[in-house]
PAZAPA-4460 file (N, C-alpha, C; in steps of 0.05 Angstrom, whole numbers, plus 32768, in hexadecimal, padded with zeros to 4 digits):
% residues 293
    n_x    n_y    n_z   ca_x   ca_y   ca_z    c_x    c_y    c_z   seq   type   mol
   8011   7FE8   8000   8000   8000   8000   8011   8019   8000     1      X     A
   8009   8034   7FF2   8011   8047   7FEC   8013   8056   800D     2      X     A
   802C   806C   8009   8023   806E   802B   802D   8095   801F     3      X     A
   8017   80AA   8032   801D   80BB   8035   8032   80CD   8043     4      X     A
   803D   80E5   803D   8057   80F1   8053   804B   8104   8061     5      X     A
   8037   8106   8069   802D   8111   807E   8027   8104   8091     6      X     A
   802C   8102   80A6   802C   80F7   80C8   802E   8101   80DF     7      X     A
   802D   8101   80F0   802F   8105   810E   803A   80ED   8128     8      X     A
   8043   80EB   8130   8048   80D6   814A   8058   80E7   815F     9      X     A
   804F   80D3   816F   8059   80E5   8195   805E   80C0   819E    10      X     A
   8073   80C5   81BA   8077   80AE   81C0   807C   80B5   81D8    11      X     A
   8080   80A8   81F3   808E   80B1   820C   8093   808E   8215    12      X     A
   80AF   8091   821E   80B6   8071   8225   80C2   8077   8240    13      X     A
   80C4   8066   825B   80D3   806A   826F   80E7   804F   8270    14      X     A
   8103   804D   8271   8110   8038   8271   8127   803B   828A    15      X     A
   8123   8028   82A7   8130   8026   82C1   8134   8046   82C2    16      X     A
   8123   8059   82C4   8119   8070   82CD   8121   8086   82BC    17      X     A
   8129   807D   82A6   8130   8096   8297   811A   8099   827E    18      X     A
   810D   80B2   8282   80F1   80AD   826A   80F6   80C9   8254    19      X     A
   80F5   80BF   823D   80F7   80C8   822A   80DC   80D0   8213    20      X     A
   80DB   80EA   820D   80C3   80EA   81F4   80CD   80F4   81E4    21      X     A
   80BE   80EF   81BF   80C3   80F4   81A7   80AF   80F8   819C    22      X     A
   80AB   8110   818A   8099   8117   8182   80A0   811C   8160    23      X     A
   8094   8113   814E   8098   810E   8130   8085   811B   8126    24      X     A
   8091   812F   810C   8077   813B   80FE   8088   8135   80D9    25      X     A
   8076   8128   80CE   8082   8120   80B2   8075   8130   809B    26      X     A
   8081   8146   808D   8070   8153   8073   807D   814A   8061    27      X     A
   8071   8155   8045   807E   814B   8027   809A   8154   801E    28      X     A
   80A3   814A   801D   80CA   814B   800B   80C8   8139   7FF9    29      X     A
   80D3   8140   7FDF   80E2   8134   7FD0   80EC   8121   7FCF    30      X     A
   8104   8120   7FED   811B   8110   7FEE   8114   810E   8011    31      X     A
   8123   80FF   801D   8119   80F9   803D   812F   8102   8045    32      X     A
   8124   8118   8058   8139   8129   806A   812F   8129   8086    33      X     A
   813C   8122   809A   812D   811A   80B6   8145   8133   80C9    34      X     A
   8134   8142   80D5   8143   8158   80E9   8139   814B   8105    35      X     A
   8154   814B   8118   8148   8144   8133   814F   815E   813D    36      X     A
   8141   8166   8152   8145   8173   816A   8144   8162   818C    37      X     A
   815D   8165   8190   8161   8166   81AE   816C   8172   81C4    38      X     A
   816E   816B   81DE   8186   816F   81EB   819A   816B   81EA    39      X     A
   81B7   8182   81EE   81CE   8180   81EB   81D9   815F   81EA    40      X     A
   81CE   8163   8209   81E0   8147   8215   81D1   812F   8205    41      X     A
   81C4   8133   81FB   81B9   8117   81E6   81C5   811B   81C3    42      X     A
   81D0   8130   81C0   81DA   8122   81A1   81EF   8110   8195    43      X     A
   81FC   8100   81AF   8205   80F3   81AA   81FB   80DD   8198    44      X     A
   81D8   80DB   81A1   81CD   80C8   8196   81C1   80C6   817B    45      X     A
   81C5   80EA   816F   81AE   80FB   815C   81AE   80DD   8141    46      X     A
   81CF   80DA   8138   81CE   80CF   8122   81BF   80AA   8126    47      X     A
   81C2   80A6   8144   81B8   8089   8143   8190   808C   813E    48      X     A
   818B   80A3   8144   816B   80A8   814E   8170   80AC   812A    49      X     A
   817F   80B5   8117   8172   80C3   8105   8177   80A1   80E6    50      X     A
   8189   808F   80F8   8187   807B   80E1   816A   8065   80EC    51      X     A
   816A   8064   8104   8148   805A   810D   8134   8066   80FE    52      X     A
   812F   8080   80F4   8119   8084   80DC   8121   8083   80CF    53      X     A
   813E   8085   80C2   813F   807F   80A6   813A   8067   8096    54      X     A
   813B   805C   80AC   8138   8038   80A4   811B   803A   809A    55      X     A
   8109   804A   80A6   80E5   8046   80A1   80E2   8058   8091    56      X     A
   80EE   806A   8089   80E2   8089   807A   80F7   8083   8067    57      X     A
   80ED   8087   804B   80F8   8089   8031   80F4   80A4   8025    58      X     A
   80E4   80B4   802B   80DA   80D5   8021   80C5   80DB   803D    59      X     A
   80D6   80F4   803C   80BE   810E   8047   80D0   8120   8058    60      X     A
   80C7   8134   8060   80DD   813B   8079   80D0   8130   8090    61      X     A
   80E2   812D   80A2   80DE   8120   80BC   80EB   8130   80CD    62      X     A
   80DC   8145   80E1   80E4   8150   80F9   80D5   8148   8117    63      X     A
   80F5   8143   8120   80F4   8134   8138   80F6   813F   8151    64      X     A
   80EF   8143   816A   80F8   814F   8184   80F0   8138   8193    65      X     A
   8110   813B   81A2   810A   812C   81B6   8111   8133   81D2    66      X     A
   8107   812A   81E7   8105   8131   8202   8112   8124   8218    67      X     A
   8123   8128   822F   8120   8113   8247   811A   8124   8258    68      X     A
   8110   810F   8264   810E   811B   8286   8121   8107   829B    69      X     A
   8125   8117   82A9   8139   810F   82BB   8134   80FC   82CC    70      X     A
   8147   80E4   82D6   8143   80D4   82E6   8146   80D6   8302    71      X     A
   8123   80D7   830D   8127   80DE   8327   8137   80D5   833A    72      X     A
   8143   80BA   833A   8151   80AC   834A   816B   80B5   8344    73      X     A
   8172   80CA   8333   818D   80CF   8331   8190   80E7   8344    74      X     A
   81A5   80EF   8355   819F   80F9   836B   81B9   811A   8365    75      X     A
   81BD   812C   8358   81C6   8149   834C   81E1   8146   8366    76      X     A
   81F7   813E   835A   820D   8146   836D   8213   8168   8376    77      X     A
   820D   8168   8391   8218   8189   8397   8233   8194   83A4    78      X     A
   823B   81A4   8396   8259   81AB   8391   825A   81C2   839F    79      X     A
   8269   81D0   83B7   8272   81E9   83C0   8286   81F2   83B3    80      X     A
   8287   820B   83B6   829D   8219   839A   82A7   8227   83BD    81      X     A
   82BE   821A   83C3   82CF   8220   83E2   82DB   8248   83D3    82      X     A
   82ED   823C   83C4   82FD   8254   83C0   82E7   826B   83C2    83      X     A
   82D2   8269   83AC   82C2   8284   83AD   82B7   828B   83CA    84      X     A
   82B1   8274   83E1   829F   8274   83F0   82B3   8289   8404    85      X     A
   82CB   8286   8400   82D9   8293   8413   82E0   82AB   8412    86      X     A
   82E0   82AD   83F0   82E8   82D2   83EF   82CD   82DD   83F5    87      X     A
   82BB   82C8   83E8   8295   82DB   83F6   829D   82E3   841B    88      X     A
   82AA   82CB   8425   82AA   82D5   8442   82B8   82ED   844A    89      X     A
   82D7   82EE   8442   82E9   82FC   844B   82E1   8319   843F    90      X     A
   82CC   8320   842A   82C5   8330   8420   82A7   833A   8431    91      X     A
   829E   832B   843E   828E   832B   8451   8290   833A   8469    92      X     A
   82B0   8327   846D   82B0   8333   8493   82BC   8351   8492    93      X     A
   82CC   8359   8476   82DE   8372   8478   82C4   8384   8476    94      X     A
   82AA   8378   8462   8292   8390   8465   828E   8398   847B    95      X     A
   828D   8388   8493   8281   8379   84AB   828C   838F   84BD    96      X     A
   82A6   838E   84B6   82B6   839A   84CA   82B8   83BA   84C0    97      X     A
   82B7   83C1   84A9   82B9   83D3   849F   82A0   83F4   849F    98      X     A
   8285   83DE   84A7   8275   83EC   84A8   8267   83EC   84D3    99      X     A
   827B   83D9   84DB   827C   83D8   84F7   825C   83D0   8507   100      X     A
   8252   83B6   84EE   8238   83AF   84FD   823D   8397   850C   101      X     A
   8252   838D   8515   825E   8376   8521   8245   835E   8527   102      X     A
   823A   835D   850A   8229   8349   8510   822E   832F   8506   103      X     A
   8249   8333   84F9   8256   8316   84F2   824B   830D   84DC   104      X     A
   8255   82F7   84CF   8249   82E8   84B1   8246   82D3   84BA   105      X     A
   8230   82CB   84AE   8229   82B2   84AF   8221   82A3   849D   106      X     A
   8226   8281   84A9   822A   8274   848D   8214   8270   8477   107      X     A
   81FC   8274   8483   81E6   8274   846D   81ED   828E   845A   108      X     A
   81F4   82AB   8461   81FA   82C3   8452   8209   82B9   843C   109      X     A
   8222   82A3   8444   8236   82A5   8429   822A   8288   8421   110      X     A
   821C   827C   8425   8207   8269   8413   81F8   826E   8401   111      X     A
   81EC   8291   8407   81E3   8298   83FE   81EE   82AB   83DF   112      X     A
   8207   82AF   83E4   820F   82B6   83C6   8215   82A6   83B4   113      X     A
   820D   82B0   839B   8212   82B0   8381   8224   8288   8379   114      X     A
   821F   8283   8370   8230   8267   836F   8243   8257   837C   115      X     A
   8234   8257   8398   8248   8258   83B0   823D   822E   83AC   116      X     A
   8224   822E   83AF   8220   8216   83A3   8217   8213   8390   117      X     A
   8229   81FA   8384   8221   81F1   8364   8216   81D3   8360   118      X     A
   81F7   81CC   8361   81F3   81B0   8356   81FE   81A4   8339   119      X     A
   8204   8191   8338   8212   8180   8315   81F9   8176   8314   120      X     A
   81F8   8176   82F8   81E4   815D   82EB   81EE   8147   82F4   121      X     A
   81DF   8134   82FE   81E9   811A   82FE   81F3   8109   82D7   122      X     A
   8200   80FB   82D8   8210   80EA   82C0   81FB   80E4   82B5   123      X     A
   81F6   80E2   829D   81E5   80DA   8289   81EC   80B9   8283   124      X     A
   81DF   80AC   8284   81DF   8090   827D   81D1   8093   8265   125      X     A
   81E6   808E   824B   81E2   808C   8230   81D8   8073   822C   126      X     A
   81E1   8060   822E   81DE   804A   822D   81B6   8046   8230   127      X     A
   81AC   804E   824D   8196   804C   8256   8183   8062   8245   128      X     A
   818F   8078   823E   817D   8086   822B   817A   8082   820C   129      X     A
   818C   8075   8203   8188   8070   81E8   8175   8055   81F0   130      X     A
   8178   8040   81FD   8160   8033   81FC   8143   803F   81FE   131      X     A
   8144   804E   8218   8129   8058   8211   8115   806D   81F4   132      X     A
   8130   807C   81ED   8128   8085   81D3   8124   8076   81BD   133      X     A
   8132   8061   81B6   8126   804F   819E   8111   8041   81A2   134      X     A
   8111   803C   81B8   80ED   8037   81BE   80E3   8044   81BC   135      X     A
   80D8   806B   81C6   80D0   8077   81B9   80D0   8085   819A   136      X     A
   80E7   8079   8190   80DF   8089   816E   80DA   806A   8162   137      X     A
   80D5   8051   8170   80C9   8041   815F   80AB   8042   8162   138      X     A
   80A6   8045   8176   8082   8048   817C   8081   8060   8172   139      X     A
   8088   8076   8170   8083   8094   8159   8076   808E   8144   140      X     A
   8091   8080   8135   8091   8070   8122   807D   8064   8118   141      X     A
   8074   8053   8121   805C   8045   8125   8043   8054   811B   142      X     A
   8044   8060   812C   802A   807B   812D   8033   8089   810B   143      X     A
   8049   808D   810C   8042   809D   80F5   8044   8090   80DF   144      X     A
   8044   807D   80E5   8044   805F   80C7   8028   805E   80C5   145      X     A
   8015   805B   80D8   7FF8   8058   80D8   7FF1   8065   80CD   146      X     A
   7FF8   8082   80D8   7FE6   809C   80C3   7FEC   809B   80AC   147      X     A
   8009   8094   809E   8013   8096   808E   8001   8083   8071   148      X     A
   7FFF   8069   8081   7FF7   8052   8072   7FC6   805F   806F   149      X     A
   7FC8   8063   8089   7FA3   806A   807E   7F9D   8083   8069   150      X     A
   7FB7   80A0   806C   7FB2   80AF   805C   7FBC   809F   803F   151      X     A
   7FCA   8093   8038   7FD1   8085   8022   7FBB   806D   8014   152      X     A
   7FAB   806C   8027   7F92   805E   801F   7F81   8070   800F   153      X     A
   7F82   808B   801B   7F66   809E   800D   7F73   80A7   7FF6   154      X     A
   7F8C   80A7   7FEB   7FA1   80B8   7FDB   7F96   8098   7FC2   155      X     A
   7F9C   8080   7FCC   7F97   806D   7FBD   7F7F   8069   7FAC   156      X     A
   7F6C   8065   7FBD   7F51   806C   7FB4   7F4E   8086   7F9F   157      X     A
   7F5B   808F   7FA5   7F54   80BA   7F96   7F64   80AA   7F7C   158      X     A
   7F7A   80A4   7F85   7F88   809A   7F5E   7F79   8086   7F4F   159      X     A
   7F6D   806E   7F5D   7F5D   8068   7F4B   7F4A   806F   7F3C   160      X     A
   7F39   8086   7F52   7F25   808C   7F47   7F31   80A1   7F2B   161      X     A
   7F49   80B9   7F2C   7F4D   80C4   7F1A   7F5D   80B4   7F00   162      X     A
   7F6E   809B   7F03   7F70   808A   7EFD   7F5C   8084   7EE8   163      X     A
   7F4B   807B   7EEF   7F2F   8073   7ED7   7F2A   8088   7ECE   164      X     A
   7F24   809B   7ED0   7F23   80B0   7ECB   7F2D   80BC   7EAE   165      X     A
   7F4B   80B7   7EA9   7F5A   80BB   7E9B   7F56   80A0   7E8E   166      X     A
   7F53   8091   7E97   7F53   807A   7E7E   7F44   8072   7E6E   167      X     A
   7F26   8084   7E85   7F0C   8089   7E63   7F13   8095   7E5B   168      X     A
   7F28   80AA   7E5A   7F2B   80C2   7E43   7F3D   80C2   7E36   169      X     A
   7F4B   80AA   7E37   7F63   809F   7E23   7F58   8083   7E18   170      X     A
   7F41   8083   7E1F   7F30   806B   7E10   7F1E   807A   7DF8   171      X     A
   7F1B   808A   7DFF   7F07   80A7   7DEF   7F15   80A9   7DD3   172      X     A
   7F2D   80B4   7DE0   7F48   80BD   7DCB   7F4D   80AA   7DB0   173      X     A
   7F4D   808C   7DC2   7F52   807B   7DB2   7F45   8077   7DA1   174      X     A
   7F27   8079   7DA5   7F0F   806F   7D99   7F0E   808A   7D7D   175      X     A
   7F15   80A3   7D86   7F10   80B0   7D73   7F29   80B9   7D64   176      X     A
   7F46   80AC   7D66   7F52   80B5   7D54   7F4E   809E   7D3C   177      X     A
   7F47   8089   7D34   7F3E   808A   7D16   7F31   8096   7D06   178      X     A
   7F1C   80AE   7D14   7F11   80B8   7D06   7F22   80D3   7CF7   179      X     A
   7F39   80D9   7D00   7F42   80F3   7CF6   7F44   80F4   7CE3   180      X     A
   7F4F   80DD   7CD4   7F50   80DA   7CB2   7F3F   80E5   7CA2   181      X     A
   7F23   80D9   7CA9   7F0A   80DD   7CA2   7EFF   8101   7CA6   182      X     A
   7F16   8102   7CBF   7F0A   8123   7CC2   7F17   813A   7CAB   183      X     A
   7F2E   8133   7CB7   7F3E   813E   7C9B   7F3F   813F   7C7E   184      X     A
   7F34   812C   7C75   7F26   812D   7C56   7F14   813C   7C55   185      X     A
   7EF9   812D   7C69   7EE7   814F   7C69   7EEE   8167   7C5F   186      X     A
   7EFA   8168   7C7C   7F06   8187   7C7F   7F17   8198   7C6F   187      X     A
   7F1B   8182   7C61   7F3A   8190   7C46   7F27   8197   7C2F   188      X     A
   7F1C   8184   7C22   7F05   8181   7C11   7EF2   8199   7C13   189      X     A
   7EEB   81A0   7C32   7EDD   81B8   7C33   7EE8   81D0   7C2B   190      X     A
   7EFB   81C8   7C39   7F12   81E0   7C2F   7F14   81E8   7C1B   191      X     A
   7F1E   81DA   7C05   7F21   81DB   7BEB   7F08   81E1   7BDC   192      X     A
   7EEF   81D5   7BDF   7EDB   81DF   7BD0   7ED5   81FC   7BD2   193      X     A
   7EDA   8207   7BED   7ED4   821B   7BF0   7EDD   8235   7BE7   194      X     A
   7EFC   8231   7BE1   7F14   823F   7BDC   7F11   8240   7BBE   195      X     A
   7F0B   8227   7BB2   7F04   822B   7B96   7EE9   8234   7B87   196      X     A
   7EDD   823B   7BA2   7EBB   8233   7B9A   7EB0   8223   7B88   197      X     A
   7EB5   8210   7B8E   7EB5   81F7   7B80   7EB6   81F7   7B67   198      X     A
   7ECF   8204   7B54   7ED2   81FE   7B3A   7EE6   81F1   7B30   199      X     A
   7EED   81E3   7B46   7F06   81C7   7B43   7EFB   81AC   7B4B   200      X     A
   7EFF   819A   7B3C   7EF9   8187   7B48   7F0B   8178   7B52   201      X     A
   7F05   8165   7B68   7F19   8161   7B83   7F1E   8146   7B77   202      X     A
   7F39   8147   7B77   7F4C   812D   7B6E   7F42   8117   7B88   203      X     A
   7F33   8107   7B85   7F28   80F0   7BA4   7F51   80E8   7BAA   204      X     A
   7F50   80DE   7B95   7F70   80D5   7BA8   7F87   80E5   7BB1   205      X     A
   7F81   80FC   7BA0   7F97   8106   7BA8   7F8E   811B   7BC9   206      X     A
   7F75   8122   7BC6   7F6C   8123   7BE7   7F72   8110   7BF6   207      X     A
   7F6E   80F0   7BF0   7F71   80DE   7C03   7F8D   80DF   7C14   208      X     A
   7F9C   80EC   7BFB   7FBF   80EC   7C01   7FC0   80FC   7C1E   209      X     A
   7FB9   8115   7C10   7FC0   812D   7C19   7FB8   812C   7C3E   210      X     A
   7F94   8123   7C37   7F90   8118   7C61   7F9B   8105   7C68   211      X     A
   7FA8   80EC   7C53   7FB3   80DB   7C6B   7FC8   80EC   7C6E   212      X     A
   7FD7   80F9   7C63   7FEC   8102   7C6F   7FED   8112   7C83   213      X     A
   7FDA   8125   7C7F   7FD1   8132   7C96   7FCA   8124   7CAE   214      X     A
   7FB9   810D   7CAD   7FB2   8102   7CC9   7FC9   80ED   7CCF   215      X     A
   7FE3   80E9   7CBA   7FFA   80E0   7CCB   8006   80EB   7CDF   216      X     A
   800C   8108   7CDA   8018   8117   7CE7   8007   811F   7D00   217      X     A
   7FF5   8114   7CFC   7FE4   811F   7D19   7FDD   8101   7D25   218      X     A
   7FE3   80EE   7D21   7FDB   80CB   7D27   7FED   80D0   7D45   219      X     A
   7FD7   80CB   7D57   7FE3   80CC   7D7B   7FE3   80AB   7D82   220      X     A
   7FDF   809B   7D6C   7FDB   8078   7D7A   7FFA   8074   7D8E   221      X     A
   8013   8077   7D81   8025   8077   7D9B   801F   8085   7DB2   222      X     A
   8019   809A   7DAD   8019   80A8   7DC9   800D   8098   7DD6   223      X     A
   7FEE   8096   7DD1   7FD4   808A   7DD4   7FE1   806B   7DEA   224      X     A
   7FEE   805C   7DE0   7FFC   8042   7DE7   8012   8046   7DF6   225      X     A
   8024   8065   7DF7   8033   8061   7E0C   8026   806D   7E2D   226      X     A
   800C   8078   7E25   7FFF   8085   7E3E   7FF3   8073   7E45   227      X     A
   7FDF   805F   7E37   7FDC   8044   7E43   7FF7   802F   7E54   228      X     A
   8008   802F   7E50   801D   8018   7E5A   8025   8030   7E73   229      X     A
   8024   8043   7E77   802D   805B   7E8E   8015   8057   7E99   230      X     A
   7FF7   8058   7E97   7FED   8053   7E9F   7FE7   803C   7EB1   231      X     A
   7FEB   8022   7E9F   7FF3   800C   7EB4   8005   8007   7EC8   232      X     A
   801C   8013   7EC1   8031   8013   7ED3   802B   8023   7EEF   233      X     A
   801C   8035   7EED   8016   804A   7EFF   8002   8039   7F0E   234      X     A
   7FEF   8025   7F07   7FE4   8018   7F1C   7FF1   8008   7F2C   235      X     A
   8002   7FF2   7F16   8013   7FE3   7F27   8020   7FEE   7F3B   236      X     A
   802C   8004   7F3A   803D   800C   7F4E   8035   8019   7F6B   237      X     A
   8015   801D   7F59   8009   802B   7F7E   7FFC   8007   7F80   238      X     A
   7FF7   7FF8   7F80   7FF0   7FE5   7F85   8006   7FD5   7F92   239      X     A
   8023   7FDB   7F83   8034   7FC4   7F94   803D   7FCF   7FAE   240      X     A
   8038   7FF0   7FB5   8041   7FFA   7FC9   805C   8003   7FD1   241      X     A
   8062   8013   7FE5   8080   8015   7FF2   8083   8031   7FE7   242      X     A
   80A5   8033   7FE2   80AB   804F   7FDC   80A6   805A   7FC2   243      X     A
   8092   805E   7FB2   8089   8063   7F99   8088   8073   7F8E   244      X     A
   8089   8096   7FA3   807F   80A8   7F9B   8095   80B2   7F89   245      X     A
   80AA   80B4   7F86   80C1   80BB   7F6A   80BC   80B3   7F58   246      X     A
   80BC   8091   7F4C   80B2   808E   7F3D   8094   8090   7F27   247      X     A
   808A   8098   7F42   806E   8094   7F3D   8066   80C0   7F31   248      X     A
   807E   80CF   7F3A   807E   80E4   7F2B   808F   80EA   7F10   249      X     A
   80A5   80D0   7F0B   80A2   80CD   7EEF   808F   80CC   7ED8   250      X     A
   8085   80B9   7EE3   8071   80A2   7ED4   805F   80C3   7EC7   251      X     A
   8057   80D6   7EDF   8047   80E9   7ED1   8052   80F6   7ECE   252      X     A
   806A   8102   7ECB   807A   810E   7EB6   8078   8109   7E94   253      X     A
   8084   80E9   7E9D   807B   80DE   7E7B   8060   80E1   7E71   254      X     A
   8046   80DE   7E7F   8034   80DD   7E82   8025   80F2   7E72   255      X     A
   8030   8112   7E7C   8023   8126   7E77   803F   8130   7E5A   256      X     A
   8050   8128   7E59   805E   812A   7E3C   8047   811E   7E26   257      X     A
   8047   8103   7E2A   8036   80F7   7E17   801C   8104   7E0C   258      X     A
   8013   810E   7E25   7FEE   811F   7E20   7FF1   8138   7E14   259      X     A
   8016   814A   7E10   8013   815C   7E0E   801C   8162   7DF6   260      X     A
   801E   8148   7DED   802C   813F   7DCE   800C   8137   7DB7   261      X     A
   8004   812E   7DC2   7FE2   812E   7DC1   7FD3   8144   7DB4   262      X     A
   7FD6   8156   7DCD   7FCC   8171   7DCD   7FD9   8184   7DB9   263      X     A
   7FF4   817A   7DB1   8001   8191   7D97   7FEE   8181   7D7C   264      X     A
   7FED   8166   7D83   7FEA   815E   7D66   7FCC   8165   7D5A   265      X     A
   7FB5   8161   7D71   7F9D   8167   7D74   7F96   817E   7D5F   266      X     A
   7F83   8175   7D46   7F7D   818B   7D39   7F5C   818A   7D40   267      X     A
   7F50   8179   7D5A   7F32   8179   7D51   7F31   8187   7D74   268      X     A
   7F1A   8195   7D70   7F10   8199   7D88   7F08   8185   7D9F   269      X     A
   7EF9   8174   7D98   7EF2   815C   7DA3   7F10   8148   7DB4   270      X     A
   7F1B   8146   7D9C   7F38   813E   7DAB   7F4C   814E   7DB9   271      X     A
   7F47   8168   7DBB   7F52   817A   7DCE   7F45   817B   7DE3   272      X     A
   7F33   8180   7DE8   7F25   817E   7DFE   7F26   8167   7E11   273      X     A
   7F23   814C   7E09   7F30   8132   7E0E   7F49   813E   7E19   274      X     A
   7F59   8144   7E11   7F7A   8146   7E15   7F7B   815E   7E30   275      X     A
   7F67   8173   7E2D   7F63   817E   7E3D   7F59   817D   7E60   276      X     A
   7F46   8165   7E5A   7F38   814F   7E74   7F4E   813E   7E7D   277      X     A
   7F5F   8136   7E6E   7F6E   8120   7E7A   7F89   8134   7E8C   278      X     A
   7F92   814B   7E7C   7FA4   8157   7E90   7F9B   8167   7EA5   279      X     A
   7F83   816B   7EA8   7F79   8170   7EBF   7F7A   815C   7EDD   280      X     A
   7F6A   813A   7ECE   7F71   8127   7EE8   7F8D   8121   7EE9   281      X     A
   7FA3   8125   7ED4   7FC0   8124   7ED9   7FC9   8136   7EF1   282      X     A
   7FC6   8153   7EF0   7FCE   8163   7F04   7FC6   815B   7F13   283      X     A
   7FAB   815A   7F18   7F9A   8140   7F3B   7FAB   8130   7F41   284      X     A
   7FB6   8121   7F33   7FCF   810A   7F3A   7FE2   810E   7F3E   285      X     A
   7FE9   8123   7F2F   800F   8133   7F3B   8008   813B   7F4F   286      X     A
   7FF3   8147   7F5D   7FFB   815D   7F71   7FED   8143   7F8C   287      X     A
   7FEB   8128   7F89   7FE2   811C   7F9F   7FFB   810C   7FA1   288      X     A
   800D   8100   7F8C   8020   80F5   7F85   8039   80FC   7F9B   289      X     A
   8033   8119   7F97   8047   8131   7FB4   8043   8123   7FCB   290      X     A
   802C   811C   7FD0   8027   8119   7FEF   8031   80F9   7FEF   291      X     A
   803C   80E3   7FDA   803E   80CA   7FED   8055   80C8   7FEE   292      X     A
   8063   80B3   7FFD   8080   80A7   7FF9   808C   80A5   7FE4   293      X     A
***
């Protein structure tokens, strides 16, 4: 099944107390470009978190944030900064003495300055957080495979339906380009009688020449047969599923060359118009084509 690049997933995992969340938002690209955002102290892991989607995502961009929270059982070592604590003092008592309130310093006062204590983060256990994160960007993952795969259902459905679509109108095409021959004699014949007001009489064969030649140069049967075989191909490939959407914006590249080759050769109204209906459901198809893998 065809799968869309639009998604969403959120995850939160806790592993021997360290809990981690990831949150995934997938739009349309071209080419598959995945941005993480984290914490400093986590990019050691950025490129392991960023080959875990690449393994699942073949196109779209993929932007990632991710989160920890701290492990309560990890307990913030606290550090006294002695040297500063002492010039805060000695800078203290000379105030002390200086302004002659002999009320002395005390040790909560130089506790109280400026980086006198300093808590550390406790050590990061890499080890314990990259477990918990690949558990969360595989259940993300997950989630945004789901969305990915049901919006690719409605995208599926929409191509077949425009799909048929285009294939009565290159069944149309077919049906009426034998008649051009026939139109073009008419029409030459008319021509000519008119131009002469009819005081020539019309050579039958050498008219016959003149429109087949004319309706050679305008004969769309290849085209006609290579938009059919593009056409099949274009089913097979949303039918066999997976990463499709590149090729599957070839296919209407060639697709709309062929119709537009059509459209130069087109001397009847009727068959322009045709030509005209079919590149309409073509653009319907390029511009849904954007949205899958």
């Amino acid at each position: 099944m065809i799968k869309s690049m639009t998604a969403f997933g959120r995850a939160e995992k806790t592993v021997n107390g360290c809990t981690c969340s990831v949150e995934m938002r997938c739009v349309n690209r071209r080419y598959c470009e995945i941005v993480v955002h984290m914490p400093g102290e986590l990019l050691s892991l950025e490129d392991s978190v960023k080959k875990q989607i690449g393994a699942r995502i073949s196109r779209g961009r993929m932007e990632v944030t991710v989160k920890r929270q701290a492990d309560l059982s990890e307990v913030p070592q606290v550090q006294v900064n002695l040297p500063l604590a002492k010039s805060y003092y000695r800078a203290l008592c000379h105030l002390d003495e200086v302004l002659g309130t002999d009320e002395g310093v005390r040790l909560e006062t130089v506790l109280a300055m400026d980086k006198i204590v300093v808590p550390s983060e406790p050590k990061l256990d890499l080890k314990k957080t990259q477990e918990a994160l690949s558990l969360c960007v595989d259940e993300a993952l997950e989630h945004i495979d789901g969305m990915r795969i049901r919006e690719g259902e409605r995208i599926y459905e929409d191509f077949q339906h425009r799909l048929g679509a285009v294939e009565k109108e290159v069944s149309d095409l077919k049906q009426m380009a034998p008649s051009v021959f026939a139109d073009y004699r008419n029409k030459l014949a008319d021509r000519i009688t008119r131009l002469t007001e009819g005081k020539v009489d019309l050579d039958e064969n050498r008219l016959a020449q003149e429109a087949a030649f004319l309706a050679d140069k305008s004969d769309v049967t290849e085209e006609i047969v290579r938009i059919e075989s593009h056409l099949e191909q274009f089913r097979v490939m949303i039918d066999s599923g997976g990463a499709v959407g590149r090729a599957l914006d070839f296919l209407l590249q060639e697709l709309n060359r062929e119709i537009n080759t059509i459209g130069s050769k087109a001397g009847d109204a009727a068959l322009s118009q045709k030509v005209v209906g079919i590149k309409s459901e073509l653009e319907k198809i390029r511009e849904q084509v954007q949205n899958i893998e």
